[in-house]
PyMOL CGO cylinders between C-alpha atoms (Angstrom):
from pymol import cmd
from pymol.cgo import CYLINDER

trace = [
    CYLINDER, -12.32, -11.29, 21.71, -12.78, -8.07, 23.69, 0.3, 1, 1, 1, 1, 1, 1,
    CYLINDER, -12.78, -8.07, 23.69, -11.52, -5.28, 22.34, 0.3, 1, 1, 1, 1, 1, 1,
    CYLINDER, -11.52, -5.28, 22.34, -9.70, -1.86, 24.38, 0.3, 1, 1, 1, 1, 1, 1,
    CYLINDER, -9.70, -1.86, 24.38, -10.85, 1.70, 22.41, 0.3, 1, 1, 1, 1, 1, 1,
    CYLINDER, -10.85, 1.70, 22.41, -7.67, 4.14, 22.78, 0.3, 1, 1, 1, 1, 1, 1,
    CYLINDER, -7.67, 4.14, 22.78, -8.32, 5.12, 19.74, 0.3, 1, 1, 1, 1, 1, 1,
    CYLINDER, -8.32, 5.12, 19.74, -6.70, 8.17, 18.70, 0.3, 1, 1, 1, 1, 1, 1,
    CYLINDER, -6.70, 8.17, 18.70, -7.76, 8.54, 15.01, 0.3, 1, 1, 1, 1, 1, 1,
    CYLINDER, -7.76, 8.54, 15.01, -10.73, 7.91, 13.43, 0.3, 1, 1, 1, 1, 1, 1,
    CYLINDER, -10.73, 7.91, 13.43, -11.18, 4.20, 12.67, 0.3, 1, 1, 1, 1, 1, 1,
    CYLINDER, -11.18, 4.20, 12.67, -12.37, 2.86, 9.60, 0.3, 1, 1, 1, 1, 1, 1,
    CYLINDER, -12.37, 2.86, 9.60, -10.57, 4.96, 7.33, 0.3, 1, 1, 1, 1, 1, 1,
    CYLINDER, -10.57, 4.96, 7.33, -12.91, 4.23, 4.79, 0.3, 1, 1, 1, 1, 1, 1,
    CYLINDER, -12.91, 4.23, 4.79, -11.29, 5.45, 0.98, 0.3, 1, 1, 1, 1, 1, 1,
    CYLINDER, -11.29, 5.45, 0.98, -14.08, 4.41, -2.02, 0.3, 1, 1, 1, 1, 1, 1,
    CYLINDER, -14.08, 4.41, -2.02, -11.98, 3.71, -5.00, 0.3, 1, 1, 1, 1, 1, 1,
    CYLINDER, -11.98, 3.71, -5.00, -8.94, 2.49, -2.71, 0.3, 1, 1, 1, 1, 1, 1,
    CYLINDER, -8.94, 2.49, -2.71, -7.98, -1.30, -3.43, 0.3, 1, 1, 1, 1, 1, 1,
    CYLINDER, -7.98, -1.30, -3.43, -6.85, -3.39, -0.70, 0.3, 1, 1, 1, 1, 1, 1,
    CYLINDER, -6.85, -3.39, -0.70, -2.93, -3.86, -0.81, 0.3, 1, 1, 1, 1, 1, 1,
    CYLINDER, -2.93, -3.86, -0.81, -3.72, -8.10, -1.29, 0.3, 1, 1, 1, 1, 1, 1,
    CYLINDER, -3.72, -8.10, -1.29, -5.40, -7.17, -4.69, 0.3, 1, 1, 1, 1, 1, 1,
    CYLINDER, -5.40, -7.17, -4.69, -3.16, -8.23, -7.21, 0.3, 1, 1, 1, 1, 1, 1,
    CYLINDER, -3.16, -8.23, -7.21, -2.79, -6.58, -10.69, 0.3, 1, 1, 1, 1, 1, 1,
    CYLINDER, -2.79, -6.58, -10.69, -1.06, -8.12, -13.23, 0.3, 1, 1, 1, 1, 1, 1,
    CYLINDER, -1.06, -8.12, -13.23, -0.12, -10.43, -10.50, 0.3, 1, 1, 1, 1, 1, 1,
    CYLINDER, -0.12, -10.43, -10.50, 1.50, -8.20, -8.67, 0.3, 1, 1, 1, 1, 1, 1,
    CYLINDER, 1.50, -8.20, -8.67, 0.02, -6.94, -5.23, 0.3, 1, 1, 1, 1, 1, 1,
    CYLINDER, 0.02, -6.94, -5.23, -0.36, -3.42, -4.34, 0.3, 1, 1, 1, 1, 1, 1,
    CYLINDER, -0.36, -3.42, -4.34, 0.40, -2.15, -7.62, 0.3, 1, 1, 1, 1, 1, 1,
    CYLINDER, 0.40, -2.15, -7.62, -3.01, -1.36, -8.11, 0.3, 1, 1, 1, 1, 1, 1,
    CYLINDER, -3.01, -1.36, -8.11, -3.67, 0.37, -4.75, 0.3, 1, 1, 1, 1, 1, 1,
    CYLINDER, -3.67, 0.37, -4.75, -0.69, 2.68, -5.64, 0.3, 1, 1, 1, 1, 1, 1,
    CYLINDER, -0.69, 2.68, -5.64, -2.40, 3.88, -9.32, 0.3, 1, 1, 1, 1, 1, 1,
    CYLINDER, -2.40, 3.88, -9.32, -5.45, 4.08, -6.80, 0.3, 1, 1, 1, 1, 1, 1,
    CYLINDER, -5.45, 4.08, -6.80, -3.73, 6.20, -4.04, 0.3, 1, 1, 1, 1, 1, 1,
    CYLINDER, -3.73, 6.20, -4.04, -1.90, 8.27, -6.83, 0.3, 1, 1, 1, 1, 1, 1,
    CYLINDER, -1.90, 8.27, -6.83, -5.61, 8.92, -8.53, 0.3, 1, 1, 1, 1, 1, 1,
    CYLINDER, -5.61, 8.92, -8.53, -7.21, 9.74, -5.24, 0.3, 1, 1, 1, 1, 1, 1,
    CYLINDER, -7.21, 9.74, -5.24, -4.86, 12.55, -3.84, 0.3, 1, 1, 1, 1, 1, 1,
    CYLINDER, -4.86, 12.55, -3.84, -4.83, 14.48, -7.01, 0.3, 1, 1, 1, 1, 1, 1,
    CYLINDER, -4.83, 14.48, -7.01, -8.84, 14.54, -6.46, 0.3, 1, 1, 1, 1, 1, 1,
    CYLINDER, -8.84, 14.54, -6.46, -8.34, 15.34, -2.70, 0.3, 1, 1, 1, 1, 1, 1,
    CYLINDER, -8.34, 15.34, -2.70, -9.72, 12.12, -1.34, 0.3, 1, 1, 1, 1, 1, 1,
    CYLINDER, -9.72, 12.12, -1.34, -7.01, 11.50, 0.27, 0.3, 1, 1, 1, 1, 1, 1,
    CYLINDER, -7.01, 11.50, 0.27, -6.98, 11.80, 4.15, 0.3, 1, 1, 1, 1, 1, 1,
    CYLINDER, -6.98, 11.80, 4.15, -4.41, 14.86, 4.66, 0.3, 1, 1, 1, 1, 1, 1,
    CYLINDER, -4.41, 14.86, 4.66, -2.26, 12.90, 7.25, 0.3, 1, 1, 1, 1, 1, 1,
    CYLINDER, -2.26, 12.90, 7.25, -1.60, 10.44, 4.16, 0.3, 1, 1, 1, 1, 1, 1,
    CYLINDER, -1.60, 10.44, 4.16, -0.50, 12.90, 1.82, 0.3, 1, 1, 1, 1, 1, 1,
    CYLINDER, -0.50, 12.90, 1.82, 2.88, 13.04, 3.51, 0.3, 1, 1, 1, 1, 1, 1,
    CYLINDER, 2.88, 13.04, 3.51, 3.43, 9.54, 2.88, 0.3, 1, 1, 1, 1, 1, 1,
    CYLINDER, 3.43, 9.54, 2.88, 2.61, 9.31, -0.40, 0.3, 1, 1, 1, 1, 1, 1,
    CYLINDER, 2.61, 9.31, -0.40, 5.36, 8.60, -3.25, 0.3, 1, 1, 1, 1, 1, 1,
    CYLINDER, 5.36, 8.60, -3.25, 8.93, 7.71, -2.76, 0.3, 1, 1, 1, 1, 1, 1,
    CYLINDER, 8.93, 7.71, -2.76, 9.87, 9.79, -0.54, 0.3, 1, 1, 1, 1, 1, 1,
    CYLINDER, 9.87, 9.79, -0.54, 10.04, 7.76, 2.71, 0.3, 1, 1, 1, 1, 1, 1,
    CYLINDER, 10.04, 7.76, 2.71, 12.75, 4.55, 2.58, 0.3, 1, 1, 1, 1, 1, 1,
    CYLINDER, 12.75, 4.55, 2.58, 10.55, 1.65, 2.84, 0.3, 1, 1, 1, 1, 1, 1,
    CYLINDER, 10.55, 1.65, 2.84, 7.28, 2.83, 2.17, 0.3, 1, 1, 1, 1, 1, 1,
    CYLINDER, 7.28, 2.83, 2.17, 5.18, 0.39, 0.37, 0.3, 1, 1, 1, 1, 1, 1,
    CYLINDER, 5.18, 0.39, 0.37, 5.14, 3.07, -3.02, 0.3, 1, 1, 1, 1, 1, 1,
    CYLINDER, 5.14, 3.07, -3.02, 8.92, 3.69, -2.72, 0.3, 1, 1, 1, 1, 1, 1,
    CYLINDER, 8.92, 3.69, -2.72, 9.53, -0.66, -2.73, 0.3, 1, 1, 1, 1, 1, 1,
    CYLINDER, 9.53, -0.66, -2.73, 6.99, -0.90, -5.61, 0.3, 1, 1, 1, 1, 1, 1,
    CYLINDER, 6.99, -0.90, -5.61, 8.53, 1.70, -7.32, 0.3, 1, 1, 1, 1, 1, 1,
    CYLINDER, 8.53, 1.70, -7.32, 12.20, 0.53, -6.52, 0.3, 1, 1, 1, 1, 1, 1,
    CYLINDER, 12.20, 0.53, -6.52, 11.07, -3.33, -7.48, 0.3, 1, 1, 1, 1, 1, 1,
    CYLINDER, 11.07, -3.33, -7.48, 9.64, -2.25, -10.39, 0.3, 1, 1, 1, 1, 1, 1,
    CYLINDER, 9.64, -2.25, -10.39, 12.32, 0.24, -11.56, 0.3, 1, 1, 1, 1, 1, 1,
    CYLINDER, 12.32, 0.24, -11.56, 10.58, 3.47, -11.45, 0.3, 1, 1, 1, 1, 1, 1,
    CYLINDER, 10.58, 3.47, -11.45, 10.45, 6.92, -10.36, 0.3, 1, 1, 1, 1, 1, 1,
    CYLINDER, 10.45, 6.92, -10.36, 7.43, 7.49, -8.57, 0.3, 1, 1, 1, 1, 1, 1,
    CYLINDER, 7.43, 7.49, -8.57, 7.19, 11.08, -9.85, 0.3, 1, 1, 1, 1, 1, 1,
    CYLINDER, 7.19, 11.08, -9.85, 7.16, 9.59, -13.19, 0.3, 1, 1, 1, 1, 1, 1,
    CYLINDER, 7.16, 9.59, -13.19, 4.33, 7.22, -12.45, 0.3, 1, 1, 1, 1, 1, 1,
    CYLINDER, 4.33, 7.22, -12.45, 2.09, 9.91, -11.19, 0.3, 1, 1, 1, 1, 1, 1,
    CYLINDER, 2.09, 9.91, -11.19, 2.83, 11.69, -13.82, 0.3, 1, 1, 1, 1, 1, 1,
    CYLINDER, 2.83, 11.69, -13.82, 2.24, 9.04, -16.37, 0.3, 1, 1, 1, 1, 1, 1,
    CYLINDER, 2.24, 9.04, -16.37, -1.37, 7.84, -14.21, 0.3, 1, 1, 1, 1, 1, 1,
    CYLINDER, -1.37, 7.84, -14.21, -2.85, 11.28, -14.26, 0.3, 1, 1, 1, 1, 1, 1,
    CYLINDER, -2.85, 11.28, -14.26, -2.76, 11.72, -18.18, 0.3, 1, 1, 1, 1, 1, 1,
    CYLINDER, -2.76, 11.72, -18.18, -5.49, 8.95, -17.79, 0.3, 1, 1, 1, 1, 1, 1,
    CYLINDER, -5.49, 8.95, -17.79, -4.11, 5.45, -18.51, 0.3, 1, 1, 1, 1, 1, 1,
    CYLINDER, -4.11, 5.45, -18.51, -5.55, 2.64, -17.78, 0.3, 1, 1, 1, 1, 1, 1,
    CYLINDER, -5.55, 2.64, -17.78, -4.08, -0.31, -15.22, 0.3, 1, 1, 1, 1, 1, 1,
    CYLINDER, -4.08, -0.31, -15.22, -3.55, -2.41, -17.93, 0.3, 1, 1, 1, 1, 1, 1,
    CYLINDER, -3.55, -2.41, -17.93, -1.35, 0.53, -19.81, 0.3, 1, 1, 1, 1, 1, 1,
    CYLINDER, -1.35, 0.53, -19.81, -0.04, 1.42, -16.96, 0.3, 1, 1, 1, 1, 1, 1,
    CYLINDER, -0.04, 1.42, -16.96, 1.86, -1.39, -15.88, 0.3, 1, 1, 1, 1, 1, 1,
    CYLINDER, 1.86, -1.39, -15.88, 2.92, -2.36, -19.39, 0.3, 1, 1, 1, 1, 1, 1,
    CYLINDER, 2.92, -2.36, -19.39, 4.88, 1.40, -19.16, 0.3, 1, 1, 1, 1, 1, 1,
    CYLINDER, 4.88, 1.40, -19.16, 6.11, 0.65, -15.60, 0.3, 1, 1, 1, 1, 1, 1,
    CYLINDER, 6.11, 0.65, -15.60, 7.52, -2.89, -17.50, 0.3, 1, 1, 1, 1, 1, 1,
    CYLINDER, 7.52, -2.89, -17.50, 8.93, -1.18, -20.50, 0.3, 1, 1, 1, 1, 1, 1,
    CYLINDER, 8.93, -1.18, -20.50, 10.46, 2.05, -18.50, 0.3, 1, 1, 1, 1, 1, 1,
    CYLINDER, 10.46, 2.05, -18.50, 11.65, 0.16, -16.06, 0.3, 1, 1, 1, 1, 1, 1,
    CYLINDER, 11.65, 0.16, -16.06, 11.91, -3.30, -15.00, 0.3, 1, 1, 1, 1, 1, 1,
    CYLINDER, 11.91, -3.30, -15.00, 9.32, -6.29, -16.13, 0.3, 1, 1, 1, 1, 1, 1,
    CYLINDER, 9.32, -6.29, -16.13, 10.20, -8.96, -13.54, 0.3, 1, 1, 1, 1, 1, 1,
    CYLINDER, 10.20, -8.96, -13.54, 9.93, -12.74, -13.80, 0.3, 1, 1, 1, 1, 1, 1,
    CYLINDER, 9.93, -12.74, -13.80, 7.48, -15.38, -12.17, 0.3, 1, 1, 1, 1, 1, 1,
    CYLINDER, 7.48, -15.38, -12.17, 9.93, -16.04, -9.54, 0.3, 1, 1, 1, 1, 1, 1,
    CYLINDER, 9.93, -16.04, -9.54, 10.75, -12.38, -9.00, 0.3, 1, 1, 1, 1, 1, 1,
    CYLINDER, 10.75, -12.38, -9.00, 6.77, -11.20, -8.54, 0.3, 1, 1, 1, 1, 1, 1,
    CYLINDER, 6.77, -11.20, -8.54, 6.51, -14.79, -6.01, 0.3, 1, 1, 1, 1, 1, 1,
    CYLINDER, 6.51, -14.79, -6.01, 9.10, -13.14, -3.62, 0.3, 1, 1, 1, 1, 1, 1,
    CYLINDER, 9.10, -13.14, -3.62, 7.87, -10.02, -3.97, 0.3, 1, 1, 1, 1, 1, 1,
    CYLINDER, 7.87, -10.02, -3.97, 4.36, -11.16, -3.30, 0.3, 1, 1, 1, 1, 1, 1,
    CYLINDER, 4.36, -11.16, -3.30, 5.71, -12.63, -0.71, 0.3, 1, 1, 1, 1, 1, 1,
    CYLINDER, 5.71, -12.63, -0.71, 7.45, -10.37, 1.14, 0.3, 1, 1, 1, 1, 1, 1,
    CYLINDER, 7.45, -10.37, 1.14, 4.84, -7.79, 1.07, 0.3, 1, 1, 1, 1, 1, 1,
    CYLINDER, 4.84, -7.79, 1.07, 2.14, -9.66, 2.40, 0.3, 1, 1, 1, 1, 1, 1,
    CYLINDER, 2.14, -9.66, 2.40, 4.18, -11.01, 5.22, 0.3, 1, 1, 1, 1, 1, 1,
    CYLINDER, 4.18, -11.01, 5.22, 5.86, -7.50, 5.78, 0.3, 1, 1, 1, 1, 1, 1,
    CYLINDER, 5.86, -7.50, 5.78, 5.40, -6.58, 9.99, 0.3, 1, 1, 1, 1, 1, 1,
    CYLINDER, 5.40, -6.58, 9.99, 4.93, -10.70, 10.65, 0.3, 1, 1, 1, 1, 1, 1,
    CYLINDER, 4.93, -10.70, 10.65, 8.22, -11.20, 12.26, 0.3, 1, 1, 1, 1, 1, 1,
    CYLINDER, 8.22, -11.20, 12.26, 10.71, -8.90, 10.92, 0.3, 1, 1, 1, 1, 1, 1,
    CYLINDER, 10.71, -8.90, 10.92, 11.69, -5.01, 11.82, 0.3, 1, 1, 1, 1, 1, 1,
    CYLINDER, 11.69, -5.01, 11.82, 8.34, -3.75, 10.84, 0.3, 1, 1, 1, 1, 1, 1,
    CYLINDER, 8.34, -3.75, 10.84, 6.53, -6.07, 14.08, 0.3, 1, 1, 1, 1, 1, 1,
    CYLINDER, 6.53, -6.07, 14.08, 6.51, -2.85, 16.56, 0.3, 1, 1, 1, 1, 1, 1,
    CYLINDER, 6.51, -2.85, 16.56, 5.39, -0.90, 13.67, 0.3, 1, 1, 1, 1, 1, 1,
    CYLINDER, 5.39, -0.90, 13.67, 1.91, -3.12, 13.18, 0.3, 1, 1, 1, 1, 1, 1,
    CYLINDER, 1.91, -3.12, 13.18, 1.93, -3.04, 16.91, 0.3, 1, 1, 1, 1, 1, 1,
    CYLINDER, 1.93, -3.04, 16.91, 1.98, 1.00, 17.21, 0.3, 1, 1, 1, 1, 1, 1,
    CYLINDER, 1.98, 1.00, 17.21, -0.80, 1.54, 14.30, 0.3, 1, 1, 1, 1, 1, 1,
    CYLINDER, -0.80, 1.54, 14.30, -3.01, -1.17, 16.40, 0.3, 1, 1, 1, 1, 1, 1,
    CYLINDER, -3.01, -1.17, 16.40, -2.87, 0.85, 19.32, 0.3, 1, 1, 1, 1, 1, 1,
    CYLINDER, -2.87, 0.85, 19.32, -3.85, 4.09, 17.68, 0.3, 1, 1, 1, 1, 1, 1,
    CYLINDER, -3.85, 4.09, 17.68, -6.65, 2.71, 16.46, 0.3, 1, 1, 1, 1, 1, 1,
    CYLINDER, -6.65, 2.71, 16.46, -7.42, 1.08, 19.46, 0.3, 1, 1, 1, 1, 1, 1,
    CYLINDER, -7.42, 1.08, 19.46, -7.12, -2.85, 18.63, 0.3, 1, 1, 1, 1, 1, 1,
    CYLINDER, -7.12, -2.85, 18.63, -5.19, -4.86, 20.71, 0.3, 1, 1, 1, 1, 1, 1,
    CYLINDER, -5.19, -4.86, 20.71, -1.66, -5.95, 19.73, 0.3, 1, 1, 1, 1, 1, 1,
    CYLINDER, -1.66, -5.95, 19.73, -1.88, -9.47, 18.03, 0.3, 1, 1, 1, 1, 1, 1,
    CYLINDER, -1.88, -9.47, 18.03, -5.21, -8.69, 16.17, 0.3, 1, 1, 1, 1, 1, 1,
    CYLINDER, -5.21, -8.69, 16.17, -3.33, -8.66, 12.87, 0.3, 1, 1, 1, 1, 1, 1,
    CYLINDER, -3.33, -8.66, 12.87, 0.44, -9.45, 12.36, 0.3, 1, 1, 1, 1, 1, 1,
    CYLINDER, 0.44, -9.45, 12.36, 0.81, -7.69, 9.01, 0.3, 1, 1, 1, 1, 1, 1,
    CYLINDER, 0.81, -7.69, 9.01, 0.85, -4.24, 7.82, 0.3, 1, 1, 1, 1, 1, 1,
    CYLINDER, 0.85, -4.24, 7.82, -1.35, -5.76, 4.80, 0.3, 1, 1, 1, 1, 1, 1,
    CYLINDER, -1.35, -5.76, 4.80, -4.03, -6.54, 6.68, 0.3, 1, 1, 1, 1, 1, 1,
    CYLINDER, -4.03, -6.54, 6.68, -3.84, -3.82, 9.59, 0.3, 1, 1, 1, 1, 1, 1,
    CYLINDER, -3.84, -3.82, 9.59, -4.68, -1.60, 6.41, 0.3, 1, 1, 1, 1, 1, 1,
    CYLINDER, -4.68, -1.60, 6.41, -7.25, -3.96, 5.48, 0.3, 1, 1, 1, 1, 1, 1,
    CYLINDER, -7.25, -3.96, 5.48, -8.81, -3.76, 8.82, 0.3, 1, 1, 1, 1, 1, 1,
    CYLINDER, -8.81, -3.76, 8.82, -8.07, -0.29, 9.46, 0.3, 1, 1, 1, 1, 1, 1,
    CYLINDER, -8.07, -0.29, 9.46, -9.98, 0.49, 6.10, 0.3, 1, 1, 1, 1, 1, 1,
    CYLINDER, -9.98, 0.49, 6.10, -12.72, -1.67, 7.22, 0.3, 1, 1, 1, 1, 1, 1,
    CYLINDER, -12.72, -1.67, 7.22, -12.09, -4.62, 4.98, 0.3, 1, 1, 1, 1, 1, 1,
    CYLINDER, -12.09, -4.62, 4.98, -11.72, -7.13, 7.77, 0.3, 1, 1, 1, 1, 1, 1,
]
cmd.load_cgo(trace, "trace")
């Protein structure tokens, strides 16, 4: 596979203490990275062109759909993370302030978020963040695991 460098950001963003967005908790995937991403940016470990996209504030950001499957303000989250709970409490307030969903409900959501950019209106997106990193289009098909192998994981 040959590979074109257009690169227009630095590639691997490598984050220690930032869980891939596969990694479940509790089942659920990128719960986990969220508590990690909230944790990080209040230390300023954070790369600063992320700290715009952090939170709920963007319709269909991967933290606004966990936030919105789960039930939850993402303001309260952080808020509840940085008085120092673990994952384990964490979720189990997400659950009992918000929603707690069901088998099924955590299958399609599972789902859906690791297929998210595979064939749907988020394609051109995967395709974009490829290109500034310099990989060719078709490399990955998912924004799961464009993160994964933007943040050297793959």
């Amino acid at each position: 596979m040959v590979f074109v460098l257009l690169m227009t950001k630095p590639y691997p963003t490598i984050i220690p203490g930032l869980r891939s967005p596969h990694e479940m908790f509790g089942g659920i995937v990128y719960f986990g990275r969220m508590l990690d991403k909230i944790r990080l940016h209040s230390n300023g470990k954070l790369p600063d062109e992320w700290a715009t996209m952090v939170g709920d504030s963007h319709a269909g950001s991967f933290d606004s759909r966990c936030c919105h499957f789960l039930g939850i303000a993402y303001a309260d989250l952080t808020t509840e993370t940085l008085k120092g709970g673990s994952d384990e409490e964490l979720l189990a307030w997400a659950f009992a302030k918000g929603h707690k969903p069901d088998a099924e409900d955590i299958e399609v959501w599972n789902g859906f978020m690791t297929k998210r950019g595979w064939r749907d209106s988020a394609s051109q997106r995967v395709r974009e963040r490829l290109k500034e990193i310099g990989i060719e289009p078709g490399t990955v098909e998912t924004m799961f695991d464009f993160i994964d192998l933007d943040e050297g994981r793959r």
